[in-house]
N, C-alpha and C positions, 0 to 999 in steps of 0.2 A: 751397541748402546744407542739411544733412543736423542733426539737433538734435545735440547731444550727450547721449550718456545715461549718467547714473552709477549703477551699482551701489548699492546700500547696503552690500554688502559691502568694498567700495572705501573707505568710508568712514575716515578717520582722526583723531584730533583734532587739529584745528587744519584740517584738508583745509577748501578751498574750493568748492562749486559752482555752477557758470555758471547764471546764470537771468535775468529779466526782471522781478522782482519792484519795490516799493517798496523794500523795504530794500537793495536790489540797486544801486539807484537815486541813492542817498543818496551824498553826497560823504563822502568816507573819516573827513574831518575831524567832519562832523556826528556819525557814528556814532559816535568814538570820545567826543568829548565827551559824548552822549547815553548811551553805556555807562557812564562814569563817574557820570555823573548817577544813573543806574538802579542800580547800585550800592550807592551812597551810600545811597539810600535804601533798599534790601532792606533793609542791614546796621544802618543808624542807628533804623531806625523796628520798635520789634520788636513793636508790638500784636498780639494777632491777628489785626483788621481789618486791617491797615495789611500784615500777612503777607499774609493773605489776596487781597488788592486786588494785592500785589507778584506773586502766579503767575498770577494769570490775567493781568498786564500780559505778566507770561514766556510766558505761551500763547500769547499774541495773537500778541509778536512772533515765536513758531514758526510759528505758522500763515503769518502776513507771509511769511517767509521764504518759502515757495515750496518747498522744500527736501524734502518728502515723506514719508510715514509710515515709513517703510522706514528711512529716513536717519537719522528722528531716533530711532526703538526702538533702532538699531544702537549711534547716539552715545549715548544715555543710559542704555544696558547695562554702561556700561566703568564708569561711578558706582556700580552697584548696591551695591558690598562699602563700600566709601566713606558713601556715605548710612544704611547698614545699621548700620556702626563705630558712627558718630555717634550713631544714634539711640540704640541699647544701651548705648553706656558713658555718655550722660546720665543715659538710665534708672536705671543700675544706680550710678551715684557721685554721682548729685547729691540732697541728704541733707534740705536745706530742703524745710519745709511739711510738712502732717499725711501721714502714712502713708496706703495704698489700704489699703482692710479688707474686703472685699466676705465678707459672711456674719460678719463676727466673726473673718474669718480674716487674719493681720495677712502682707500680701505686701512683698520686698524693695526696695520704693520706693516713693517718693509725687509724691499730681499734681504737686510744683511740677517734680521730676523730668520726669513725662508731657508737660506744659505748655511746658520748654521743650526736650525731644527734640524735640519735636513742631515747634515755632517753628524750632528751627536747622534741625532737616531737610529743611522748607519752605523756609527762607530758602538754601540750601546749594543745593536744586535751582532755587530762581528764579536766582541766580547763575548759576550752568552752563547752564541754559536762554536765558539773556540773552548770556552769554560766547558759544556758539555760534553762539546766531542771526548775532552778529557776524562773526563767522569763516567760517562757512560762505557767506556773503552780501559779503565782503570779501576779494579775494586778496593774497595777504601783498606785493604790488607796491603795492597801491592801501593798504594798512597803512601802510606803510612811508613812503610820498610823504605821505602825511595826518601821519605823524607830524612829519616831517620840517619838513612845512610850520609845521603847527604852533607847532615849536616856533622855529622860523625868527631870532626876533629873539635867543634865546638863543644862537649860536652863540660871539660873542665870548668867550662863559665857559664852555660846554660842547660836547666834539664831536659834536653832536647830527649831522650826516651817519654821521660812524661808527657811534655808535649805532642807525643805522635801519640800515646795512648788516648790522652784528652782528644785530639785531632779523629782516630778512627774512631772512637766512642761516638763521637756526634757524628758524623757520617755515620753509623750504623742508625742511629736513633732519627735523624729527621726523614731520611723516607719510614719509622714504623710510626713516629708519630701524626705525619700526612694520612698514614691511611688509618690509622688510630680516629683521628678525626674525620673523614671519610666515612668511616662504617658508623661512629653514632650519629652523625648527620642522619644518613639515610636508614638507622633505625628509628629516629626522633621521626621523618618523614613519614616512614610505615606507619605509624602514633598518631599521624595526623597532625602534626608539627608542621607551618607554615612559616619559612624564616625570613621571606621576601613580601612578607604581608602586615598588616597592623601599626600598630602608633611606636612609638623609637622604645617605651617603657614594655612592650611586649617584646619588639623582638632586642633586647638587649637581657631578656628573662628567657630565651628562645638560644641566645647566645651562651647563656651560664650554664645552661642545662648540656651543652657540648664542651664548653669547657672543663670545669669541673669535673665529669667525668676523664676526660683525655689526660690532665693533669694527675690523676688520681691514678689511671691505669699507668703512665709514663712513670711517676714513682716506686710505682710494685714493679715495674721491669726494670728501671734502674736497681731497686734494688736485691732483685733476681742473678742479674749480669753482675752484683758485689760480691754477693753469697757464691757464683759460679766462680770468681775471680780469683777468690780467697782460697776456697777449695782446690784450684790449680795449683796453689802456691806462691802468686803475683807477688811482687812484693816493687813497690816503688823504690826507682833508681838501680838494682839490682839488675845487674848484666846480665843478657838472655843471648842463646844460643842463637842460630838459623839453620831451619832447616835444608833449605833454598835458598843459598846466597843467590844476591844478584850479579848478573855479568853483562857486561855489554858486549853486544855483536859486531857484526858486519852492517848489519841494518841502521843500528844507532848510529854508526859513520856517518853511514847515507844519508839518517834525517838531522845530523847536525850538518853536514855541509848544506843540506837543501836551505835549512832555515836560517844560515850565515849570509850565503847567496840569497837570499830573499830580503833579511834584514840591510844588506847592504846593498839591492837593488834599489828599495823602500826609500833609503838615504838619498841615491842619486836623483832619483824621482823628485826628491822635495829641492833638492837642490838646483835641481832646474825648474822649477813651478814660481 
């Protein structure tokens, strides 16, 4: 049998890719917990050490991932404006601590500004770094079953089935409707369609013309995926079998001790900081 090969270009956010990695590996339930976990900690623990310690945990698990250089320049191009917002409007509004003066010259911000642009924008890319790895390593079926499982004993109080259906439904739909939009972009292009040119009343007439269609197409596949749904037999709240139940391994041991020993490293660090 022949590999599968993805594109970087193919790439979407939220898109999955097939591979054989550890993280690939991991019962759906372990990761989701383990994201959680990893999280928590970017967000709670805001040293710099304790920052610092959080992206190289975010490296690592890229690299785990298996996922390729290509993939991930591609994924974390779509953040750049994002990371960039962040950093500058810290910079430039956050007003606590002595001013920067280099030469005697008094500049529109100070370190505590620097200090923490600097920390959220780290801790903003350890998250998206971590969220991906997830994603890309988890197909929104094995999502969905993990959540599901999960949350299992809640059902009596909440429709936790429906919710994981609504839950893989949109995971399947935002990467077709990313390249849904993609493709008439760059048939509007072929057209002669300029959407980075003209006065704001063209291009927001340049804007409808991608919209409107994406919209239009998203609804005939929404309601493709009913008609296919129905025909299965779907029936909301109605208890479903598994083919593949899920089990935890020897592995999932491993990455829940690594990520206990980590979160309670995390701790100590802040604790001595």
């Amino acid at each position: 049998m022949g590999r599968t090969v993805t594109r970087s270009y193919d790439i979407f956010i939220g898109s999955f890719v097939p591979g054989t990695s550890v993280l690939h590996r991991l019962d759906p339930r372990t990761k989701l917990a383990g994201l959680l976990v990893l999280l928590t900690v970017v967000f709670s623990l805001t040293s710099a050490t304790n920052v610092a310690v959080s992206l190289v945990c975010a490296v690592g698990m890229a690299v785990s991932s298996k996922a390729g250089y290509g993939v991930w320049m591609v994924t974390l191009r779509r953040f750049k404006w994002m990371l960039f917002l962040v950093l500058i409007l810290n910079i430039l509004f956050v007003r606590e601590g002595a001013p920067v003066t280099p030469g005697n010259v008094g500049l529109p911000f100070t370190y505590d500004g620097l200090e923490r642009a600097a920390v959220l924008t780290i801790q903003l890319t350890a998250a998206i770094v971590l969220s991906m790895s997830f994603t890309l390593t988890t197909s929104p079926l094995d999502i969905t079953k993990g959540f599901s499982t999960a949350t299992r004993r809640f059902r009596n109080r909440f429709p936790v089935d429906d919710i994981g259906i609504v839950l893989l439904l949109a995971m399947r739909f935002i990467p077709l409707l990313q390249q849904e939009v993609r493709t008439i972009v760059e048939a509007q292009k072929a057209r002669g369609v300029e959407f980075g040119r003209g006065r704001l009343v063209s291009r927001a007439s340049n804007l409808a013309a991608v919209l409107v269609p994406a919209l239009s197409a998203s609804f005939r596949r929404a309601d493709t995926v009913a008609l296919a749904m129905t025909a299965r037999g779907f029936e909301p709240g109605r208890p479903r079998s598994e083919f593949r139940p899920l089990r935890f391994s020897a592995l999932d041991m491993y990455a829940g001790v690594f990520i206990a020993v980590y979160a309670a490293g995390q701790i100590i660090l802040a604790s001595q900081s």
